[in-house]
N, C-alpha and C positions, 0 to 999 in steps of 0.2 A: 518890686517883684522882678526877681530875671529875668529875663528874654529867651525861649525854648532856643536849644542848640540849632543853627542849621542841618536839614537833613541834607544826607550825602549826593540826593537827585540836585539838591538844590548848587551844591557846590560842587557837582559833576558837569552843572549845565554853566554856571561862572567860569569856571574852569576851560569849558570849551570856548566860549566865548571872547575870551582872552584871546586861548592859544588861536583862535581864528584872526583877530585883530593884529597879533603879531606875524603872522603868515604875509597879510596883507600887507604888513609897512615893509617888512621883507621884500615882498616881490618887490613893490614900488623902486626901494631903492638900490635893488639890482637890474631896473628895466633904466631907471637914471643913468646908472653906472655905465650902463651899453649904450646909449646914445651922446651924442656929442655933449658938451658941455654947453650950457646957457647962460649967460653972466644973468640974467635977470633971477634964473631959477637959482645960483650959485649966489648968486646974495641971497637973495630970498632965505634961502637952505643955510648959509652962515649968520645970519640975523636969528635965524629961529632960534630958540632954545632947545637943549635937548628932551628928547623923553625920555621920562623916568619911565626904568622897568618898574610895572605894579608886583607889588608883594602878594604871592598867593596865599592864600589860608590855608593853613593844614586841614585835611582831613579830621572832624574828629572820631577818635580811636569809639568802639562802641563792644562791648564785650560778646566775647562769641555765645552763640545758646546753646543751651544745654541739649544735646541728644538723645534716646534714648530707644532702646531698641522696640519700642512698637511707632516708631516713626518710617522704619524702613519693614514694617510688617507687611504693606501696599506690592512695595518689591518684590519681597521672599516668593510671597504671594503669587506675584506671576512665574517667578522662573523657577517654581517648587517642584512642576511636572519636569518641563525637560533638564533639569538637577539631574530627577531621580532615572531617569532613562540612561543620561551619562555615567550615571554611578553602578547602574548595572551593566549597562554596554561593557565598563572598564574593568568591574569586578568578574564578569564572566571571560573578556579576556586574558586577566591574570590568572583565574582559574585553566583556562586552556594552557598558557604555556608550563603552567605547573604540571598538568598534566600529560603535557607532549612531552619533557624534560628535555633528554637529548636527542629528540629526533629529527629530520633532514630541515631545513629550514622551507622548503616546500612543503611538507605536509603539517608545518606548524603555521604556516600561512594563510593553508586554505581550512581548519577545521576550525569551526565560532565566526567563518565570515557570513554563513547563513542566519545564525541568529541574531547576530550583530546589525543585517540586512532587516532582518523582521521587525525588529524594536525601531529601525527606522521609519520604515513604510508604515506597520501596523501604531495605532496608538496606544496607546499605556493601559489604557484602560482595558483592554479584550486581555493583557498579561496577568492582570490581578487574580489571586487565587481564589478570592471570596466574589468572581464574577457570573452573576445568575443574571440571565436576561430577563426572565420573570419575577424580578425585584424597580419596582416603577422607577426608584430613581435612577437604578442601572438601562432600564430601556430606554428612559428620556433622554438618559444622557446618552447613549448608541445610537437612537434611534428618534428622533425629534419628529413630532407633527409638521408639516409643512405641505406642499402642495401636490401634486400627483406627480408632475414632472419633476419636483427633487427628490420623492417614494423614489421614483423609475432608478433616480441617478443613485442613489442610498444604497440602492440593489446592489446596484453594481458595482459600491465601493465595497459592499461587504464582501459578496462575490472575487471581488479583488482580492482583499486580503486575505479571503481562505485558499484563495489560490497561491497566493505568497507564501502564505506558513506550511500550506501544501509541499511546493517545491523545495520549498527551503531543508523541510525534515527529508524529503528525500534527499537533497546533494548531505545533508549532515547526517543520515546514516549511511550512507556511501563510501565519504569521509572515515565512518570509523567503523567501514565494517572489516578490514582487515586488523584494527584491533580489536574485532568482535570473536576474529574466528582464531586470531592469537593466541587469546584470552581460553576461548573453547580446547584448543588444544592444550595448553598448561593445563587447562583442570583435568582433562582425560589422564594426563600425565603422571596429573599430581592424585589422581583416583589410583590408577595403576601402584604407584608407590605405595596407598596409604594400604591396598590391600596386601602389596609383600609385606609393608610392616606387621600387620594383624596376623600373617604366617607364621612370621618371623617371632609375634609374642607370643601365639601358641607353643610352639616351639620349644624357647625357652620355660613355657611355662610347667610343659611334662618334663624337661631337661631338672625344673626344680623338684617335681613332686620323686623325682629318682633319687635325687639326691636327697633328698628328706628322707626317703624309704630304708636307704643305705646305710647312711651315716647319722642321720639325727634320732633317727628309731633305734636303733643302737646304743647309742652313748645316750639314751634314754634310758631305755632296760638295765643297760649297767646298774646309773645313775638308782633307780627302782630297788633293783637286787643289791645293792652294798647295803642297804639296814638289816635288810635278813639273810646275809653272810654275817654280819656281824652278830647278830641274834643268836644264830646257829654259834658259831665258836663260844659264846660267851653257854649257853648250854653245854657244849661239849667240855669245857673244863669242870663245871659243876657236878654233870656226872661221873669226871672223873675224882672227881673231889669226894664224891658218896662214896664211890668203890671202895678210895683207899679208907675209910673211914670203917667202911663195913669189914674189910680186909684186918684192922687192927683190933679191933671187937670181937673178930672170930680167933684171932691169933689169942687174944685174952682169956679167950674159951676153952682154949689146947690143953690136953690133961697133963703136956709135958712139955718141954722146950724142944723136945727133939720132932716132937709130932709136930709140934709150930713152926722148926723151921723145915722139915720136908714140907708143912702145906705150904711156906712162901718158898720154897725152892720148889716146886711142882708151879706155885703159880707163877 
């Protein structure tokens, strides 16, 4: 039966022990080298045999293990809070400079440094939108049982941070109240306008019903009256068509051509 491989501790510690062995005939023979020479010691040392360097053993190779990601879930784990602080810190900054675009590089410096300040001081948890202090696991976790003298100091950490987010919303409405009141004057502006436009469509809107009155009521009625223009002519030859009719039936009546043609030369 084989012989289990040496482990690495084992051939970690051969290993030193060597190189400790070798250190030591080192010095020896550079503390020789610096003192005078001995004939006794100089035979001694030319009679000796040499020493073999020992052959070390390799390491043996042992394959790497397999990783897999609930191995570093312990990790995540801890730095899952202030991740996400970071990730808002940075995304609410990007969002300011987006917002600022091109304006003074001073006023793009100072607006988000207060809440940037809050997410630091204040903890995550008082930011959360779903945060009810009348929810147990949210008060235990704000607000932990503990002795009268850390009650006192809890006070006044809380105390603290309302005071921080306090100050803070005031320097950041400060911050943006001249584009508060920017903002107010564009809409006044833009009220003014919208009401000349609704002037302006009334306006136009009588300007159309004039022009419908004018010209489209018009060339309507034409449009109406050309079938009974038509109607009327198309009567009007018909009774002219009776007349002559009636005209030559009476001429066929005439007791004489002469009386027939005075009555067409009278008519």
């Amino acid at each position: 039966m084989d012989s289990p491989p040496p482990s690495p501790s084992s051939d970690f510690s051969r290993a030193a022990s060597l190189s400790s062995s070798s250190r030591s005939l080192s010095d020896a023979a550079s503390a020789a080298a610096a003192r005078p020479a001995d004939p006794s010691w100089v035979g001694w040392w030319s009679s000796s045999t040499s020493i073999a360097v020992p052959d070390f053993a390799p390491l043996a190779s042992r394959p790497a293990s397999d990783l897999s990601r609930s191995d570093f879930l312990p990790y995540l784990s801890s730095i899952s809070e202030p991740y996400h602080r970071f990730e808002d810190v940075r995304d609410h900054s990007s969002r300011e400079r987006d917002l600022q675009g091109g304006a003074a590089a001073e006023g793009a410096g100072g607006q988000g440094d207060a809440l940037v300040a809050c997410l630091r001081e204040v903890p995550a948890l008082y930011f959360k939108e779903d945060f009810a202090l009348e929810e147990g696991a949210t008060f235990r976790a704000a607000c932990p049982f503990s002795s009268i003298a850390e009650n006192a100091a809890l006070q006044e950490k809380l105390s603290h941070y309302l005071d921080v987010v306090e100050l803070h919303l005031v320097k950041e409405i400060s911050l943006r109240s001249n584009s508060f009141f920017e903002a107010q004057g564009q809409l006044q502006d833009l009220n003014v306008k919208i009401l000349r436009g609704c002037g302006r469509i009334r306006e136009l809107k009588e300007t159309i019903r004039l022009l419908d009155g004018d010209l489209v009521d018009s060339a309507r009625q034409i449009q109406e009256l050309n079938p009974t223009r038509g109607n009327l002519l198309r009567l009007q030859q018909k009774l002219r068509l009776n007349e002559v009719s009636l005209l030559l039936s009476s001429v066929a009546c005439a007791p004489n051509e002469h009386a027939a043609f005075a009555f067409l030369m009278g008519f």
